[in-house]
C-alpha positions as CSV (number, residue, x, y, z in Angstrom):
1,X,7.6,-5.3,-14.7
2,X,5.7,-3.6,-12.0
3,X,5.0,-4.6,-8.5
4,X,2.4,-4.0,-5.7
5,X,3.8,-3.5,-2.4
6,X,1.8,-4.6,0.7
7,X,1.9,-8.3,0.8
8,X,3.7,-8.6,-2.4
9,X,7.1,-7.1,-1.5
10,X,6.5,-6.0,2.0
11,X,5.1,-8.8,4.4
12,X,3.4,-8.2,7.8
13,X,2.9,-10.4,10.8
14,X,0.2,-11.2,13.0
15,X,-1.3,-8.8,15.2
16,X,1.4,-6.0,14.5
17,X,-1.4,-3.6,12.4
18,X,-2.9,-2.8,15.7
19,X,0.4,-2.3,16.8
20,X,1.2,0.1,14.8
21,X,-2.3,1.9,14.7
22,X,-1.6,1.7,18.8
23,X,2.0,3.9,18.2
24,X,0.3,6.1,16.3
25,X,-2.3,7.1,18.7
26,X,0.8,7.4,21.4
27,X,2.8,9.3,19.4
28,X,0.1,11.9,18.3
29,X,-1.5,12.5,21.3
30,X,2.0,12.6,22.7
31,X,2.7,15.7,20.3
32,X,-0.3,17.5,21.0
33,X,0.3,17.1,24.8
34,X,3.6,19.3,23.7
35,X,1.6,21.4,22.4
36,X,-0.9,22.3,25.5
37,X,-3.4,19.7,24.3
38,X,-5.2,16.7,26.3
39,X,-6.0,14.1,23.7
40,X,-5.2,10.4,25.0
41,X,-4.4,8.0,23.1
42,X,-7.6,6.1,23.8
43,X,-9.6,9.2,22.1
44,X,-7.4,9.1,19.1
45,X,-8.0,5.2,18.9
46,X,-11.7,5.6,19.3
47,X,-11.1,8.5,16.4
48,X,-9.5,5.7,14.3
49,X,-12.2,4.0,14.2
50,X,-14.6,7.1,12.3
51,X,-11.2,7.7,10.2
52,X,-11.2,3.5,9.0
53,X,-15.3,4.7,8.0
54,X,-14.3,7.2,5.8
55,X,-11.2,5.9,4.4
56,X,-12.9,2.9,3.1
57,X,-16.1,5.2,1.4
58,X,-13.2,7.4,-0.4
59,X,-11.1,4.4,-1.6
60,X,-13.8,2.8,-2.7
61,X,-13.9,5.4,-5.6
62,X,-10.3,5.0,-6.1
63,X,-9.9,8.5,-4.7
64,X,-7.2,9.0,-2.1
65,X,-6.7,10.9,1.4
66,X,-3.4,12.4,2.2
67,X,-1.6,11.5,5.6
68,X,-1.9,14.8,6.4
69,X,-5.6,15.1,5.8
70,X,-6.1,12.2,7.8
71,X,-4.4,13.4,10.9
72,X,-6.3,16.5,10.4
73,X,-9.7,13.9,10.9
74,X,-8.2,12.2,14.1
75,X,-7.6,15.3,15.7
76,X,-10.9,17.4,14.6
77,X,-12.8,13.2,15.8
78,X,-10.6,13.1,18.5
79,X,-11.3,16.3,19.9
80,X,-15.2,15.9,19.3
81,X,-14.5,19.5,16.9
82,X,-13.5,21.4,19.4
83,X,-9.3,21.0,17.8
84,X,-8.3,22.1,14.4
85,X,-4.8,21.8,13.2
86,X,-2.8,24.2,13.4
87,X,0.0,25.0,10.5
88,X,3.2,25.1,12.6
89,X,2.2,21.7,14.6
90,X,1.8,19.5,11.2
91,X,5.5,18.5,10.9
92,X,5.6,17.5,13.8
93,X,2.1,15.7,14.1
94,X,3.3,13.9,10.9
95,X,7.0,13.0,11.7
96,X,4.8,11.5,14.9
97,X,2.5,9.6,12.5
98,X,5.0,8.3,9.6
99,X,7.2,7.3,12.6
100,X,4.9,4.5,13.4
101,X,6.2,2.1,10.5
102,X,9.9,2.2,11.6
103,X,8.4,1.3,15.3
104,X,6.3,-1.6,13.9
105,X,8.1,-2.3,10.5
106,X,6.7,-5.0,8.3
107,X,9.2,-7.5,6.9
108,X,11.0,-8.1,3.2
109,X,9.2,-10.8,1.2
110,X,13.0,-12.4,0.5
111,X,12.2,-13.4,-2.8
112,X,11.7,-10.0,-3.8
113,X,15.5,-10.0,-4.0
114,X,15.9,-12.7,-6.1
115,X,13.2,-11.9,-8.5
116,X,14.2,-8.1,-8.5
117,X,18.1,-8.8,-8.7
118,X,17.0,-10.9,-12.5
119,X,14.7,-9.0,-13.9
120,X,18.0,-6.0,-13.4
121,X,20.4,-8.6,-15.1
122,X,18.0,-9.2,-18.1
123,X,17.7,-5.5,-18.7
124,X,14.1,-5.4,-17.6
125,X,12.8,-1.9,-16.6
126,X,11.3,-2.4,-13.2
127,X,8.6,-0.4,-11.3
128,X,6.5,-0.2,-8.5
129,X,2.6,1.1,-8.1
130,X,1.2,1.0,-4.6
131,X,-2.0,2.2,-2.9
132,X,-0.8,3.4,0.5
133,X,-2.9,2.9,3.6
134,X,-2.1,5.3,7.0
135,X,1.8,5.4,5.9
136,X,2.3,8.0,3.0
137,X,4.3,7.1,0.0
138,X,7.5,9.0,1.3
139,X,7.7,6.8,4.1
140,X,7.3,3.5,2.1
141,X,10.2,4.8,0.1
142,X,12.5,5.0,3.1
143,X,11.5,1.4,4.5
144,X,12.2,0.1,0.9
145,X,15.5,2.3,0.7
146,X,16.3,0.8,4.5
147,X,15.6,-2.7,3.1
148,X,18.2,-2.0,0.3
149,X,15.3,-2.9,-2.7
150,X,14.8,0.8,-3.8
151,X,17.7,0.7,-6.0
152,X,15.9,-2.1,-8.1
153,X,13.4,0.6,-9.2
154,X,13.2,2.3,-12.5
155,X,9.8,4.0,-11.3
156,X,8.3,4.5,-8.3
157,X,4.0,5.7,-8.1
158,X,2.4,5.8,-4.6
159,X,-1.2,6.7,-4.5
160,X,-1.0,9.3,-2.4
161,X,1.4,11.2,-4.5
162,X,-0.7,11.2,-7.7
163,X,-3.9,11.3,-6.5
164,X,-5.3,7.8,-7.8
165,X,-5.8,4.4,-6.2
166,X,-5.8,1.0,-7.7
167,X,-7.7,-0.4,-9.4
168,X,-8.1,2.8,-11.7
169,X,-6.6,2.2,-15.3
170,X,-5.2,6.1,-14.9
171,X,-2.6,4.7,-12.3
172,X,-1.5,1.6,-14.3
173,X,-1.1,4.4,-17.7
174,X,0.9,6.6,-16.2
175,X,3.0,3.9,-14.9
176,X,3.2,2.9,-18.7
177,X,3.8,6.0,-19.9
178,X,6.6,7.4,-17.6
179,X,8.6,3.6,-18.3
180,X,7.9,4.2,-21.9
181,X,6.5,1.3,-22.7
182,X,3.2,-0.1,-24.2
183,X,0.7,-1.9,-21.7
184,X,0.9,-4.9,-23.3
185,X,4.8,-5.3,-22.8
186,X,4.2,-5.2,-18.9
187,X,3.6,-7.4,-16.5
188,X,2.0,-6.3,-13.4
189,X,2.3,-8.6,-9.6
190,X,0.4,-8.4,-6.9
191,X,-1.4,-10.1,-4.0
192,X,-5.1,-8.2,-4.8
193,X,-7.7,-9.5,-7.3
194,X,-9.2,-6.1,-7.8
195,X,-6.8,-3.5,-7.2
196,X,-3.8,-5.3,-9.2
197,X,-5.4,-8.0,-11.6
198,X,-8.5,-6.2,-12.4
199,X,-6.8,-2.5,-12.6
200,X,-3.3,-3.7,-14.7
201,X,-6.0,-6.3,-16.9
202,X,-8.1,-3.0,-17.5
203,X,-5.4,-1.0,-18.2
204,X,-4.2,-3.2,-21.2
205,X,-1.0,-5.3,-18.5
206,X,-0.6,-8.6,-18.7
207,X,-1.4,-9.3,-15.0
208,X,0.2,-12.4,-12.3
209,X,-1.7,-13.5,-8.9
210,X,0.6,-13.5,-6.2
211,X,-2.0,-16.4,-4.3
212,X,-0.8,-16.9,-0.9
213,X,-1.1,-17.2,3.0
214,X,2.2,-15.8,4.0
215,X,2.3,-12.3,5.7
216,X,-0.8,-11.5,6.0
217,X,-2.2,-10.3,9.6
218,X,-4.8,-12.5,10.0
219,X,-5.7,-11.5,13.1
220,X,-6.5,-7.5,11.2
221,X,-8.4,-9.9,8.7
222,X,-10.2,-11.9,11.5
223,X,-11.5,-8.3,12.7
224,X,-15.1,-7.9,10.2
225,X,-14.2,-3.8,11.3
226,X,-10.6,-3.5,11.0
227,X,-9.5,-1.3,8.4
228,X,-7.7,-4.3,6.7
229,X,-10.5,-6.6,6.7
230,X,-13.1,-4.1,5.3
231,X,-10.5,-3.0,2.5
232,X,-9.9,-6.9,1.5
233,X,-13.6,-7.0,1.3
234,X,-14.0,-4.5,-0.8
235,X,-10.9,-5.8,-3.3
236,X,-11.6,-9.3,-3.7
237,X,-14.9,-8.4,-4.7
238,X,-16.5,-10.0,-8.3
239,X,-13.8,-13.0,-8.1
240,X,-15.5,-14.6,-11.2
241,X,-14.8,-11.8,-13.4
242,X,-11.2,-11.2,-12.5
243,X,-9.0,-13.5,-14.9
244,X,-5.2,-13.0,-14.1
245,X,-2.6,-14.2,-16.7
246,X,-1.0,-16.2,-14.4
247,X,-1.4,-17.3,-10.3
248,X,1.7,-18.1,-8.3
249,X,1.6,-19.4,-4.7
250,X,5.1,-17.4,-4.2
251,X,7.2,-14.5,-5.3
252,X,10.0,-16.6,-6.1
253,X,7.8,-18.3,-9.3
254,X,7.2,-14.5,-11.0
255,X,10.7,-15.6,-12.7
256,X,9.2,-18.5,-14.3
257,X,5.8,-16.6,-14.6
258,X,7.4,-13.9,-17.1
259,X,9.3,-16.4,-18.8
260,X,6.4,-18.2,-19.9
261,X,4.5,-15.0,-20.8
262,X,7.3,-13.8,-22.6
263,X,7.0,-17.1,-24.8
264,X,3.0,-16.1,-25.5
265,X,4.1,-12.6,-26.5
266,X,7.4,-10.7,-26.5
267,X,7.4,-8.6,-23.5
């Protein structure tokens, strides 16, 4: 069994992405007032908003930008060119950046302990494939860690660490091939018709539709230019073609969901 992450195990409340994109733009232009710089946190914001332009034109062809890489566009942006990056500021500049999801944490979907604490009693081999967004992979590992979930994990692929973004069947493969498994014997979760149903279905998973309402930020999804609303766009895209396995309105129903599955095929 593999999972997405973002509003599959990890929920997020209303309003609290522009909360967190605000204590990032604090925090960094904090860091390079330390060192000698004068970029406010309303030029990195305005910067965000040419970093939210790109990031959607790269992941649309399931390609992936580092966190690094990205602060290296909000500074160069924010600075109008005039600011590159300097080598001995970047841990620094990306301790400031990363720091930004412990600030503004999103919350546990509590099912996902449930769910997660079965599938370890019946000796299922669990994993999780993510796409990050502004918080790199290594971060996401510490909330899940902090959230005491990590531990559930056989197998853990962020997108940022290999270089590929869901939906691309690579992702979902390599996820197969470091469990040691077929495809066919997993069963993928997760909140997006395109990234996860359409990627796991093309990469030979059997695929569930986590279908629901709860922790989402609508007010990100309100916004026609926020990151999060252009992104959703883009993934929910060719509805019509996208045939999951099975749709669940909650977490707590992928028990029965691999059950039944299981019953069509041995997983």
């Amino acid at each position: 069994m593999t999972f997405d992450v973002w509003q599959t195990l990890l929920l997020e409340r209303n309003g609290w992405s522009l909360r967190r994109r605000n204590a990032r733009c604090e925090s960094l232009a904090r860091v390079l007032g330390e060192f000698g710089l004068e970029i406010s946190a309303e030029q990195m914001a305005l910067a965000f908003k040419k970093l939210d332009s790109w990031l959607v034109s790269v992941w649309d062809d399931n390609r992936e930008v580092t966190h690094l890489d990205q602060i290296r566009f909000l500074v160069r942006a924010a600075s109008e060119g005039s600011v590159i990056v300097e080598e001995e500021w970047v841990d620094q500049l990306s301790s400031a950046y990363v720091s930004a999801i412990f600030e503004v944490p999103p919350y546990m979907n509590l099912d996902a302990y449930r769910v997660l604490q079965w599938l370890k009693n019946h000796n299922k081999l669990v994993g999780l494939i993510c796409n990050v967004g502004l918080t790199p992979g290594f971060g996401l590992r510490n909330v899940l860690a902090k959230e005491g979930i990590a531990k559930y994990f056989d197998l853990m692929i962020f997108s940022d660490e290999v270089d590929l973004r869901k939906p691309d069947p690579r992702i979902f493969r390599k996820a197969a091939n470091e469990l040691q498994l077929k495809p066919y014997k997993i069963v993928h979760v997760g909140d997006n018709l395109r990234s996860d149903i359409w990627g796991a279905k093309n990469a030979g998973f059997k695929a569930v539709y986590l279908s629901t309402e709860v922790g989402r930020d609508r007010i990100a999804e309100s916004d026609p230019k926020s990151l999060i609303s252009i992104s959703r766009k883009l993934s929910n895209s060719n509805k019509d073609q996208i045939v999951p396995d099975k749709t669940i309105p909650s977490l707590a129903m992928a028990i029965e969901a691999i059950k039944e599955l299981e019953a069509r095929i041995k997983i």
